[in-house]
N, CA, C and O atoms as a Tripos MOL2 file, in Angstrom:
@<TRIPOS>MOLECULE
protein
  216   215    54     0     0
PROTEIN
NO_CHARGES

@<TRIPOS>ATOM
      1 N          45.0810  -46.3370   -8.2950 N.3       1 UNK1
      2 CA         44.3090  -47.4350   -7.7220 C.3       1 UNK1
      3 C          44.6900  -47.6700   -6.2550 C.2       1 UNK1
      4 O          43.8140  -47.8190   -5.4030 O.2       1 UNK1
      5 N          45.8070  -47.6980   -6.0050 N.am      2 UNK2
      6 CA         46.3580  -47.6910   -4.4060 C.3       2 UNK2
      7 C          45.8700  -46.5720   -3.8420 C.2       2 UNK2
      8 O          45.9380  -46.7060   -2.6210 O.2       2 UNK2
      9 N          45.3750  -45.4540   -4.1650 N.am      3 UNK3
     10 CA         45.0030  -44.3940   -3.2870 C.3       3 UNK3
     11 C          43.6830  -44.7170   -2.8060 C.2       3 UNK3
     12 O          43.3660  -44.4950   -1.6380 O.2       3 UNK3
     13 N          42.7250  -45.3450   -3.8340 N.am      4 UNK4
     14 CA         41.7050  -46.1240   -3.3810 C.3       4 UNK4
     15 C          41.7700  -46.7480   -2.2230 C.2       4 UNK4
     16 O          41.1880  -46.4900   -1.1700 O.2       4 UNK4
     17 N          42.6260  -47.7100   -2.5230 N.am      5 UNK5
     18 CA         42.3790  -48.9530   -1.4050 C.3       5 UNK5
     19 C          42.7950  -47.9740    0.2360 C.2       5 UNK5
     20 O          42.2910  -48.0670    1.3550 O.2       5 UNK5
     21 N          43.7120  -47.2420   -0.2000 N.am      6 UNK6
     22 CA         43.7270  -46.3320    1.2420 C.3       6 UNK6
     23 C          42.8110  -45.7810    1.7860 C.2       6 UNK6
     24 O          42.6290  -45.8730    3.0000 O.2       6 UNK6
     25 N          41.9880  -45.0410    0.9260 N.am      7 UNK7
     26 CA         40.7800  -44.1680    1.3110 C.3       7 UNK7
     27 C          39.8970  -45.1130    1.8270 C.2       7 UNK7
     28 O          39.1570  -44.9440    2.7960 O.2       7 UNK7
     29 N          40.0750  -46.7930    0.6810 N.am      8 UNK8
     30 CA         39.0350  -47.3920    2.0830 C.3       8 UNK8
     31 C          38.9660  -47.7840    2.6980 C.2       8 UNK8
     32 O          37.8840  -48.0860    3.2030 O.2       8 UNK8
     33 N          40.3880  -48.1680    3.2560 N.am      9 UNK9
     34 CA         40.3900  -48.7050    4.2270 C.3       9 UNK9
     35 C          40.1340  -47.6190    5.6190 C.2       9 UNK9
     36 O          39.4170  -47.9730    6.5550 O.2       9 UNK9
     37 N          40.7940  -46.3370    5.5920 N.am     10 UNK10
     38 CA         40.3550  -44.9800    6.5280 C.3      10 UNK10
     39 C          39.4100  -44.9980    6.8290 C.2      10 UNK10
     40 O          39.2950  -44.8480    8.0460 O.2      10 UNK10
     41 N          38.1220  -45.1750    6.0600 N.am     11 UNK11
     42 CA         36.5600  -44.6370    5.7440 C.3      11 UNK11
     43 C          36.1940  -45.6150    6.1210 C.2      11 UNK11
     44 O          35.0500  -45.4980    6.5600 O.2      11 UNK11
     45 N          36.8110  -47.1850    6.2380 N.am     12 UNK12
     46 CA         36.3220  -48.4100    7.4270 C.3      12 UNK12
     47 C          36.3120  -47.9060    8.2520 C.2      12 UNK12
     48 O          35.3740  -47.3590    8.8320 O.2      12 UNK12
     49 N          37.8490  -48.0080    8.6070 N.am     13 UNK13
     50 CA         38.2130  -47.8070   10.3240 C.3      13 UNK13
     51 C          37.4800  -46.4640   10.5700 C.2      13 UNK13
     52 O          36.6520  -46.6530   11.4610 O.2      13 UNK13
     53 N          37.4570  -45.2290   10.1500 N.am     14 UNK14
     54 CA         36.4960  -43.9600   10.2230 C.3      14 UNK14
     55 C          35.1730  -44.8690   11.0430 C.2      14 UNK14
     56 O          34.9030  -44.6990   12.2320 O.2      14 UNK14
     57 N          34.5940  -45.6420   10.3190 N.am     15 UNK15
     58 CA         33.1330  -45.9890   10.4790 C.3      15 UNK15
     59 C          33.2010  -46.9990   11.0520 C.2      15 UNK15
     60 O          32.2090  -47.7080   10.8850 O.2      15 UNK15
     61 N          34.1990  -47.5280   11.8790 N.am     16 UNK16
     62 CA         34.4980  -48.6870   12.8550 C.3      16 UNK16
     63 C          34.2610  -47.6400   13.8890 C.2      16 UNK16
     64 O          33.1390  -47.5970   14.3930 O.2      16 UNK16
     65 N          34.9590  -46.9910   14.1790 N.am     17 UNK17
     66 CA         35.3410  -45.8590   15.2260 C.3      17 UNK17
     67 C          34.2100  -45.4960   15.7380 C.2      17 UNK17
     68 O          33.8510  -45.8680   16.8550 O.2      17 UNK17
     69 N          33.3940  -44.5850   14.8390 N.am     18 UNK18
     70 CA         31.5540  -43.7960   14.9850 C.3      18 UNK18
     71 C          31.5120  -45.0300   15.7000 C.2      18 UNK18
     72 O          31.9010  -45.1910   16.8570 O.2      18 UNK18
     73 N          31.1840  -45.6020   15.1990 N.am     19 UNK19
     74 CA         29.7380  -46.9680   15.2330 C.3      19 UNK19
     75 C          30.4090  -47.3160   16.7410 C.2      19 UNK19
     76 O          29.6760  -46.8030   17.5860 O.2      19 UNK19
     77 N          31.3900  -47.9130   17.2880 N.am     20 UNK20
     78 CA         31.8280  -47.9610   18.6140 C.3      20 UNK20
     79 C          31.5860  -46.8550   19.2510 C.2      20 UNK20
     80 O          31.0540  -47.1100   20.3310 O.2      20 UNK20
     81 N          31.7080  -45.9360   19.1080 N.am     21 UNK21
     82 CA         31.3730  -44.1700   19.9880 C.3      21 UNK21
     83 C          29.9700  -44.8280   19.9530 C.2      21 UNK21
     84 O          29.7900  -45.8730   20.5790 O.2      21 UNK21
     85 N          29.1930  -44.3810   19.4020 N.am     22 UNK22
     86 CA         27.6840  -44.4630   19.3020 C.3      22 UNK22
     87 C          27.2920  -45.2900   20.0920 C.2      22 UNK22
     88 O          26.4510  -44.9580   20.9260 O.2      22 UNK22
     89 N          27.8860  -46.8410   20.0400 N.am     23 UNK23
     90 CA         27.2400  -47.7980   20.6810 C.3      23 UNK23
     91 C          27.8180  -47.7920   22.1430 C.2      23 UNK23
     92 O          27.5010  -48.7690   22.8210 O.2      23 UNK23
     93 N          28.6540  -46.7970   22.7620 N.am     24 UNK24
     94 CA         29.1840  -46.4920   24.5570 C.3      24 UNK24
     95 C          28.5270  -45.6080   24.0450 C.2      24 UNK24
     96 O          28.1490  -46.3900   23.1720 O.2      24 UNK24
     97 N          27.9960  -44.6190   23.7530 N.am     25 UNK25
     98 CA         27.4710  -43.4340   24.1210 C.3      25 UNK25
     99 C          25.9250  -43.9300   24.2450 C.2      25 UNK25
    100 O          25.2850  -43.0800   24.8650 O.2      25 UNK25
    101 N          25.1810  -44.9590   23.8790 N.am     26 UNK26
    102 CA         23.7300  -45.3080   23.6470 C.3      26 UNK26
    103 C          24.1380  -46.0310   25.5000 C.2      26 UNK26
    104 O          23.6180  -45.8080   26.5930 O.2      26 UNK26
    105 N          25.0070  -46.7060   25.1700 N.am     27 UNK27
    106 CA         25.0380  -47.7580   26.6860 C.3      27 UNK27
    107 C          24.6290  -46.5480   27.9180 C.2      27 UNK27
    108 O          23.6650  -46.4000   28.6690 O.2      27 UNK27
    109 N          25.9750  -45.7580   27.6630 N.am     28 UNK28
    110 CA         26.3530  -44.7350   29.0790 C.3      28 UNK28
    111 C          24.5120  -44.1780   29.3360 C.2      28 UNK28
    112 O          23.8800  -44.1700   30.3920 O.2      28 UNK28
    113 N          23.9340  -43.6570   27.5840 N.am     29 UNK29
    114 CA         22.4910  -42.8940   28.1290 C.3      29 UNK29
    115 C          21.8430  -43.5060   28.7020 C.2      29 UNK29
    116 O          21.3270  -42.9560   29.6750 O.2      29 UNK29
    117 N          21.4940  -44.9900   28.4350 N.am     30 UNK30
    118 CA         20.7500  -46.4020   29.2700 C.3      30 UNK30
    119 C          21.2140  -46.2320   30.6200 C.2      30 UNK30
    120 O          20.3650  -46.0270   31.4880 O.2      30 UNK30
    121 N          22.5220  -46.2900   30.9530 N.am     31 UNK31
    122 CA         22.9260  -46.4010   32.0700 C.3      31 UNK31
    123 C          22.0530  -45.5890   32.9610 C.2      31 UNK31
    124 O          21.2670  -45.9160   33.8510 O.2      31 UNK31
    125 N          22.5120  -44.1180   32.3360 N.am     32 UNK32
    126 CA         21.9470  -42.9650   33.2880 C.3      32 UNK32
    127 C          20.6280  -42.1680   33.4810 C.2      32 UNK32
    128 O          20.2900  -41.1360   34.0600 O.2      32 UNK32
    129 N          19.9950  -43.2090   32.6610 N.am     33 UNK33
    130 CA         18.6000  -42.5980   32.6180 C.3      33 UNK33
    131 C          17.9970  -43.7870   33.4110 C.2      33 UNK33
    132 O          16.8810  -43.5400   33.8680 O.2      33 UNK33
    133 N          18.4590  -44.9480   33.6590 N.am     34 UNK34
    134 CA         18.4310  -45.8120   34.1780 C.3      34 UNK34
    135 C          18.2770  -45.5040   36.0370 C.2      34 UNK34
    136 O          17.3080  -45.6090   36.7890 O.2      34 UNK34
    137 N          19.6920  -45.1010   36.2750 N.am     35 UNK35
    138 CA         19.8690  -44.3520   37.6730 C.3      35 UNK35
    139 C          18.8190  -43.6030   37.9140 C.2      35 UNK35
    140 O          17.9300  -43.7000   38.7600 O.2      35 UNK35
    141 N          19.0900  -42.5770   36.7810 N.am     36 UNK36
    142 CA         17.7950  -41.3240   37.2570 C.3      36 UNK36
    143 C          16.5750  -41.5840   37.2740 C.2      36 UNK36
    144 O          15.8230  -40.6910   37.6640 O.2      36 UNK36
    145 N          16.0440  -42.8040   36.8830 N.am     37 UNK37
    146 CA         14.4630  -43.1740   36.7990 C.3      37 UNK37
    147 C          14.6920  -44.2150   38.3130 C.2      37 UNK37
    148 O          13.6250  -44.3880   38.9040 O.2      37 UNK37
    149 N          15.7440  -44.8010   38.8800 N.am     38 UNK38
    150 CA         15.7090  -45.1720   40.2090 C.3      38 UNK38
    151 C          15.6910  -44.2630   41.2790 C.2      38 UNK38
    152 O          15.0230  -44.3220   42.3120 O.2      38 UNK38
    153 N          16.6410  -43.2710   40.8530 N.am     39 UNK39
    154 CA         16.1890  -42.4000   41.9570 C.3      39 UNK39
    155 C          14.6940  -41.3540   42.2030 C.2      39 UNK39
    156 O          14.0720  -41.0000   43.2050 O.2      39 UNK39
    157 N          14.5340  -41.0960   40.6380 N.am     40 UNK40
    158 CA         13.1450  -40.5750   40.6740 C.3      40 UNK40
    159 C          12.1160  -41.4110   41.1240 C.2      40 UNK40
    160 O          11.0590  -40.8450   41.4040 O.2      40 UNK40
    161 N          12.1950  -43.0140   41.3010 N.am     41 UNK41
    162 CA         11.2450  -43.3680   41.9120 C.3      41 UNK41
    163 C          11.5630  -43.6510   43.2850 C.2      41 UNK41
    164 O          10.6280  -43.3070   44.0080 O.2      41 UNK41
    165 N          12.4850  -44.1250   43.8900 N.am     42 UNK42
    166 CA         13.0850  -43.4510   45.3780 C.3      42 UNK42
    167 C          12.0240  -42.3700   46.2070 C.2      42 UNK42
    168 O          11.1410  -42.3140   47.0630 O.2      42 UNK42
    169 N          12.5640  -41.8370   45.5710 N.am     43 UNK43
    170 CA         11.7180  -40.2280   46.0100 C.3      43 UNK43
    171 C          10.1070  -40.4010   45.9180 C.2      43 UNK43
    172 O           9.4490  -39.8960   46.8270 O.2      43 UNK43
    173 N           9.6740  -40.8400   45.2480 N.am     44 UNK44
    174 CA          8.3750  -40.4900   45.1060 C.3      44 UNK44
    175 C           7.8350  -41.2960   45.9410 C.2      44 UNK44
    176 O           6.8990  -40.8100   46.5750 O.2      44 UNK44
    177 N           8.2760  -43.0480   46.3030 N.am     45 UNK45
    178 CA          7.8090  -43.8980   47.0910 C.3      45 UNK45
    179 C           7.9050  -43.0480   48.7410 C.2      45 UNK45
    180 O           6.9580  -42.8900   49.5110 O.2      45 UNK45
    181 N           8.8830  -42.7430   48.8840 N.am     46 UNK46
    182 CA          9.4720  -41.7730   50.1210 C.3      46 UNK46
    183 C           8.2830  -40.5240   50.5250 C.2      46 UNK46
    184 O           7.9420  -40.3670   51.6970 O.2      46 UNK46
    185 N           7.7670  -39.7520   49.5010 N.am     47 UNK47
    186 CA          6.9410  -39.0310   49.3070 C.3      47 UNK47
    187 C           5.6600  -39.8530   49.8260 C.2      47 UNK47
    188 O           5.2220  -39.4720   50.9120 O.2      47 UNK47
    189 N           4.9020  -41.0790   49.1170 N.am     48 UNK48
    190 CA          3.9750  -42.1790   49.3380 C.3      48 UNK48
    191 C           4.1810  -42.1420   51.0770 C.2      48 UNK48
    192 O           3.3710  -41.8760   51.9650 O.2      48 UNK48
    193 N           5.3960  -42.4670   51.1220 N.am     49 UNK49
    194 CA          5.4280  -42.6390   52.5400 C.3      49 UNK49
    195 C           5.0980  -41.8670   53.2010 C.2      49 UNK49
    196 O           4.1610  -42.3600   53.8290 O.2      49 UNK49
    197 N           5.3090  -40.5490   53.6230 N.am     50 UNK50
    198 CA          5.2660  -39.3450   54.1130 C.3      50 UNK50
    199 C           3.8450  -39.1150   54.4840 C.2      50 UNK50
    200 O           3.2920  -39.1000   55.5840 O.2      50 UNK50
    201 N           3.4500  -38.9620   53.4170 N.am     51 UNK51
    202 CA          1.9560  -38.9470   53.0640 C.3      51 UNK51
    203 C           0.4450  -39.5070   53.4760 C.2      51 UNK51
    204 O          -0.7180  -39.1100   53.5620 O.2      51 UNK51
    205 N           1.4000  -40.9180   53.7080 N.am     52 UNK52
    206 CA          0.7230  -42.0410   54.6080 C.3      52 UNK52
    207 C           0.6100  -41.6460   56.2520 C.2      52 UNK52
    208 O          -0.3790  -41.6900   56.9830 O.2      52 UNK52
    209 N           1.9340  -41.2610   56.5380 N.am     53 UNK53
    210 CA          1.9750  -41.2330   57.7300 C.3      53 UNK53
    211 C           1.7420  -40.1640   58.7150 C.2      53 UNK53
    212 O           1.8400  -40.1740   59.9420 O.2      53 UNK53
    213 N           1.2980  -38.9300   57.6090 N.am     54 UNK54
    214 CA          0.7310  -37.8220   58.1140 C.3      54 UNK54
    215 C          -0.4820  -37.7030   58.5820 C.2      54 UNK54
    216 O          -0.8710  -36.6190   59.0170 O.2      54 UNK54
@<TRIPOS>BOND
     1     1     2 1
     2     2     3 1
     3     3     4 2
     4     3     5 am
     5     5     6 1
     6     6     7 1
     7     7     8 2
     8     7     9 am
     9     9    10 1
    10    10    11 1
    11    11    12 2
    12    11    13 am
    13    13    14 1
    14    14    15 1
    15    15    16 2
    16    15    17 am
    17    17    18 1
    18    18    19 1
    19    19    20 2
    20    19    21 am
    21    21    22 1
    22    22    23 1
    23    23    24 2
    24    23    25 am
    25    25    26 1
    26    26    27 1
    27    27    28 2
    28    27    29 am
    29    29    30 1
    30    30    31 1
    31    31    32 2
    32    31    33 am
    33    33    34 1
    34    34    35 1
    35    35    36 2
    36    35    37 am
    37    37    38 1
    38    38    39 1
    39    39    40 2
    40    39    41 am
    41    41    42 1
    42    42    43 1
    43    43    44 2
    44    43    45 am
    45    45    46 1
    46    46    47 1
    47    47    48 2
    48    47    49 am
    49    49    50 1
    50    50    51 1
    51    51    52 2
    52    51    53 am
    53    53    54 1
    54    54    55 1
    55    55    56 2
    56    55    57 am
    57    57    58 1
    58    58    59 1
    59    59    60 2
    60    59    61 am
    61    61    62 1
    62    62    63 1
    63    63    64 2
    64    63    65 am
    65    65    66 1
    66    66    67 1
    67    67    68 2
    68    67    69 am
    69    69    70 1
    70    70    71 1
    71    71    72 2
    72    71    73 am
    73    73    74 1
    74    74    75 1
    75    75    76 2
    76    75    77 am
    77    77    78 1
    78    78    79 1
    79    79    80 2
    80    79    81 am
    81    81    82 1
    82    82    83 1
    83    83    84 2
    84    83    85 am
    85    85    86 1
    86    86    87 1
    87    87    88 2
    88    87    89 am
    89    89    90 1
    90    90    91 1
    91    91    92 2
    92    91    93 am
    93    93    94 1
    94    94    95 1
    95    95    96 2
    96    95    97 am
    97    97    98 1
    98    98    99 1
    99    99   100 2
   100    99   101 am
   101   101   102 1
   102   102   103 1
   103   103   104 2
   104   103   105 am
   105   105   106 1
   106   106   107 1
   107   107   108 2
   108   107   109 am
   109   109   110 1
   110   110   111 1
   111   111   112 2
   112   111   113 am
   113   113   114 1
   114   114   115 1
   115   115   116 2
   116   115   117 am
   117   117   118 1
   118   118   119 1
   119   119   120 2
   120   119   121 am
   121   121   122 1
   122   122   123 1
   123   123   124 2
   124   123   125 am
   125   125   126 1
   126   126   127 1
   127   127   128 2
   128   127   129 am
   129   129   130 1
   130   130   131 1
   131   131   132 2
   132   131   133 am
   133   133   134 1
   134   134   135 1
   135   135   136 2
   136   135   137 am
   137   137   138 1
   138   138   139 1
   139   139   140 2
   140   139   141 am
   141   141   142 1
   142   142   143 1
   143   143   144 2
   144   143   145 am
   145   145   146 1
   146   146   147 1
   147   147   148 2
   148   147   149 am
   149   149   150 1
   150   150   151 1
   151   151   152 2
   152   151   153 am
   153   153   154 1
   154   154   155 1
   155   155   156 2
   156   155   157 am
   157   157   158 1
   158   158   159 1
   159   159   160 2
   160   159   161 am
   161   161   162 1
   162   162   163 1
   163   163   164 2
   164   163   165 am
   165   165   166 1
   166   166   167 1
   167   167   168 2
   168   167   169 am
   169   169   170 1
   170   170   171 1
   171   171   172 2
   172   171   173 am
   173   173   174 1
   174   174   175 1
   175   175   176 2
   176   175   177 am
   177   177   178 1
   178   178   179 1
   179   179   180 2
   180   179   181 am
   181   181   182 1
   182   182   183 1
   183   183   184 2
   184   183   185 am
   185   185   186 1
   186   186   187 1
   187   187   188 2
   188   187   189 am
   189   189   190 1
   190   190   191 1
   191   191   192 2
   192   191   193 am
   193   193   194 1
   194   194   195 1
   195   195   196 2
   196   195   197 am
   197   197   198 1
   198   198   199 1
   199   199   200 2
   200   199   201 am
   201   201   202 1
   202   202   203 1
   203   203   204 2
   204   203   205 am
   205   205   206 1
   206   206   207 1
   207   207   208 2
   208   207   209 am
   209   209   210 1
   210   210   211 1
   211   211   212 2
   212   211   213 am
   213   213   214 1
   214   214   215 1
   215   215   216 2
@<TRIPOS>SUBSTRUCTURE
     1 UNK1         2 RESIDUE 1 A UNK
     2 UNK2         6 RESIDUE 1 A UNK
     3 UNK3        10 RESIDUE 1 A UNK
     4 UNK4        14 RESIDUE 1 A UNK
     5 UNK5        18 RESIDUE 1 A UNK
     6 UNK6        22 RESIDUE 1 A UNK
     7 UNK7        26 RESIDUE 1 A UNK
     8 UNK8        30 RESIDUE 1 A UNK
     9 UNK9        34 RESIDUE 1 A UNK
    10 UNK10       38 RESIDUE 1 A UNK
    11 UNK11       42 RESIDUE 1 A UNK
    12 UNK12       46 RESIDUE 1 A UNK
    13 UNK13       50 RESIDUE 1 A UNK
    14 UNK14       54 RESIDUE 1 A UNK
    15 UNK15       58 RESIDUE 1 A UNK
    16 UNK16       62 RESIDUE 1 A UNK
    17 UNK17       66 RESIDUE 1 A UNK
    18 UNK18       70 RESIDUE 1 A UNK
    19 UNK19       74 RESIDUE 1 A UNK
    20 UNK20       78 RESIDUE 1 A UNK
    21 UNK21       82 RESIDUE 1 A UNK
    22 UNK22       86 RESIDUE 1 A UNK
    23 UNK23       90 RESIDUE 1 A UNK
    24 UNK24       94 RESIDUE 1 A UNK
    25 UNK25       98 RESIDUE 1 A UNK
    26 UNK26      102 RESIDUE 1 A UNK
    27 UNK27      106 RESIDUE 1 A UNK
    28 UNK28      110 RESIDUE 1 A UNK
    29 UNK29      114 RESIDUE 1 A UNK
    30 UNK30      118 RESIDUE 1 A UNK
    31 UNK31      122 RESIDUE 1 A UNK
    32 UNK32      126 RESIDUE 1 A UNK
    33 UNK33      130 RESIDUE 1 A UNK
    34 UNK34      134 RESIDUE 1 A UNK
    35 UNK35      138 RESIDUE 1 A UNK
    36 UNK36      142 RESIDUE 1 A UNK
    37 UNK37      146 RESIDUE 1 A UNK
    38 UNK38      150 RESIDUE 1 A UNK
    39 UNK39      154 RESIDUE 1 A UNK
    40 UNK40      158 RESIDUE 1 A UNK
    41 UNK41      162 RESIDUE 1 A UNK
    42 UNK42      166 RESIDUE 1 A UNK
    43 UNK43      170 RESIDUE 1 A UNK
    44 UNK44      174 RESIDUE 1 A UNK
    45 UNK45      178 RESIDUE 1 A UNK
    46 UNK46      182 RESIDUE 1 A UNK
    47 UNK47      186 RESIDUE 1 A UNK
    48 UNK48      190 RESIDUE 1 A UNK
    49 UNK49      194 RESIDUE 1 A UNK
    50 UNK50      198 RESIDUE 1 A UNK
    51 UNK51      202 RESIDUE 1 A UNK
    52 UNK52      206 RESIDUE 1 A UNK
    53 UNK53      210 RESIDUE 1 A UNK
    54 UNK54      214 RESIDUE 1 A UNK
């Protein structure tokens, strides 16, 4: 019966662990798709510009 309670407590903390990874790894992709959709529009306004002034 004690080997139980070990295994579940592991297989918490196991699934404490994931679930924190997952939820910085979801943030960091927000982050950086975030950036990259600022700079992709950067550029394109820059482009707008160009364009205009040709």
């Amino acid at each position: 019966m004690e080997i139980l309670h070990v295994l579940g407590f592991l297989a918490g903390v196991t699934i404490y662990f994931v679930t924190l990874y997952y939820i910085g790894l979801n943030r960091w992709l927000v982050a950086e798709h975030t950036k990259i959709y600022g700079e992709f529009k950067a550029i394109k306004d820059e482009l707008a510009a160009l364009k205009k002034s040709a």
